[in-house]
N, C-alpha and C positions, 0 to 999 in steps of 0.2 A: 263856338266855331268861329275862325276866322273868314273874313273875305280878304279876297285881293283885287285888285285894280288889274281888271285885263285891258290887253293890248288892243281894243279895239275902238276906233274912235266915240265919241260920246261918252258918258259916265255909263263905267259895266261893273259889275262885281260877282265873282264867282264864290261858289262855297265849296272849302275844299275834298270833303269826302261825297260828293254830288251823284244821287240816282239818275237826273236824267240835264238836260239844260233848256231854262227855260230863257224867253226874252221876253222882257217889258217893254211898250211901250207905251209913255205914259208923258204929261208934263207937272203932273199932281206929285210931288213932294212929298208930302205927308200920306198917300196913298203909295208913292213906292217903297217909302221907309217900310210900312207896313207891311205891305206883301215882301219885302225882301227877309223881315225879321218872321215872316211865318214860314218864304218857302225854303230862305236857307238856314237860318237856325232852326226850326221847328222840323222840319219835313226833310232838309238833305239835300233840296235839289243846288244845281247852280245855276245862279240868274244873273244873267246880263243888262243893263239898263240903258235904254235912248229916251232922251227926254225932246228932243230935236223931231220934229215928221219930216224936215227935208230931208236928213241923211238916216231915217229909218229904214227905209227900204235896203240900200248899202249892206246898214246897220245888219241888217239879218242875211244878206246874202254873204256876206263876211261871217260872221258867226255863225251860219247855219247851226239853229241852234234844233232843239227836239220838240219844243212848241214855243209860238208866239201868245203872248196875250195880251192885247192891245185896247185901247179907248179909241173913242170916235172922234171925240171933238179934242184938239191941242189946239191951246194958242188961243181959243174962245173959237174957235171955227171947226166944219164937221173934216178936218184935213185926212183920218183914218180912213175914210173910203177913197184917197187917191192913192194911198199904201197897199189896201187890201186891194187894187187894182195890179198895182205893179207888180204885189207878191204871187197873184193868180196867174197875170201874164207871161210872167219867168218861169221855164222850166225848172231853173234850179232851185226856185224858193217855193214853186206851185206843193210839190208835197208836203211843205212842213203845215202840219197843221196849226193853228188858228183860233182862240178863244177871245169875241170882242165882249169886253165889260163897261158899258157905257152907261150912264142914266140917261142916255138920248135914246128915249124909248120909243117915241115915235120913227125918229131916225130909225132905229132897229127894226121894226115891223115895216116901214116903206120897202126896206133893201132887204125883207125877209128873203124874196126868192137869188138874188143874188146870193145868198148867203148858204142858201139851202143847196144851189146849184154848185157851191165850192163846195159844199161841206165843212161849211164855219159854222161854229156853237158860238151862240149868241147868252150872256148870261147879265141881263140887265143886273145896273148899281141901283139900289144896295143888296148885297145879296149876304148867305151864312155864308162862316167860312166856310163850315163841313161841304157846303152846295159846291165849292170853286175847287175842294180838294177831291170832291166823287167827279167833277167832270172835268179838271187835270187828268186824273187816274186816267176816264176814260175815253178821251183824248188821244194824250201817250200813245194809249195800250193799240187805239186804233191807224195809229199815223205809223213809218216804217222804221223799221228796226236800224239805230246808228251806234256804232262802235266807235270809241273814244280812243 
């Protein structure tokens, strides 16, 4: 399967016969290689990439994509909780659902109820893949229905 370079600022790459669209964000390299060669060769989806947390937020309000799945810490610092901030605050980015994959596991249990209160799935690193593909699935399936 091909990707292509979409049009939105930051590095993005789509997959071209895509069940749903995801976004990465991430500044880990070798970990987006990865997920991109599982979710869009493997799986089908299409996924976008920001590797930047300043222009993340943007990044998905411009893509509006069908889920996000983001780390906490870019840059060495916990910058993903000033994202998951803006994306709660915004109407238009509030419903996209939310998958953070961090090894900042304490990070994660501190801001559990913030998390619990959006409705973000929390799936510490390292996790299976199967674990990230059952709760993509269920994810998705929970967040609103978007026509391409």
């Amino acid at each position: 399967m091909r990707a292509r370079q979409a049009d939105i600022p930051s590095v993005a790459y789509a997959g071209l016969m895509a069940r749903a669209h995801i976004a990465l964000i991430n500044d880990d390299t070798a970990f987006l290689d990865l997920m991109r060669d599982l979710l869009v060769a493997d799986e089908g989806y299409e996924v976008s990439i920001c590797k930047e947390w300043d222009g993340a937020y943007e990044f998905v309000k411009r893509a509006q994509p069908d889920l996000v799945i983001q780390d906490i810490t870019i840059g060495g610092e916990e910058k993903g909780w000033t994202i998951l901030n803006l994306l709660t605050l915004d109407p238009a980015t509030r419903p996209i659902p939310v998958i953070v994959c961090s090894a900042a596991v304490q990070s994660l249990n501190e801001h559990q109820p913030m998390l619990d209160r959006f409705g973000i799935t929390a799936l510490p690193k390292h996790f299976d893949v199967n674990e990230l593909l059952s709760t993509i699935e269920r994810v998705i399936g929970e967040g609103p229905a978007r026509q391409s």
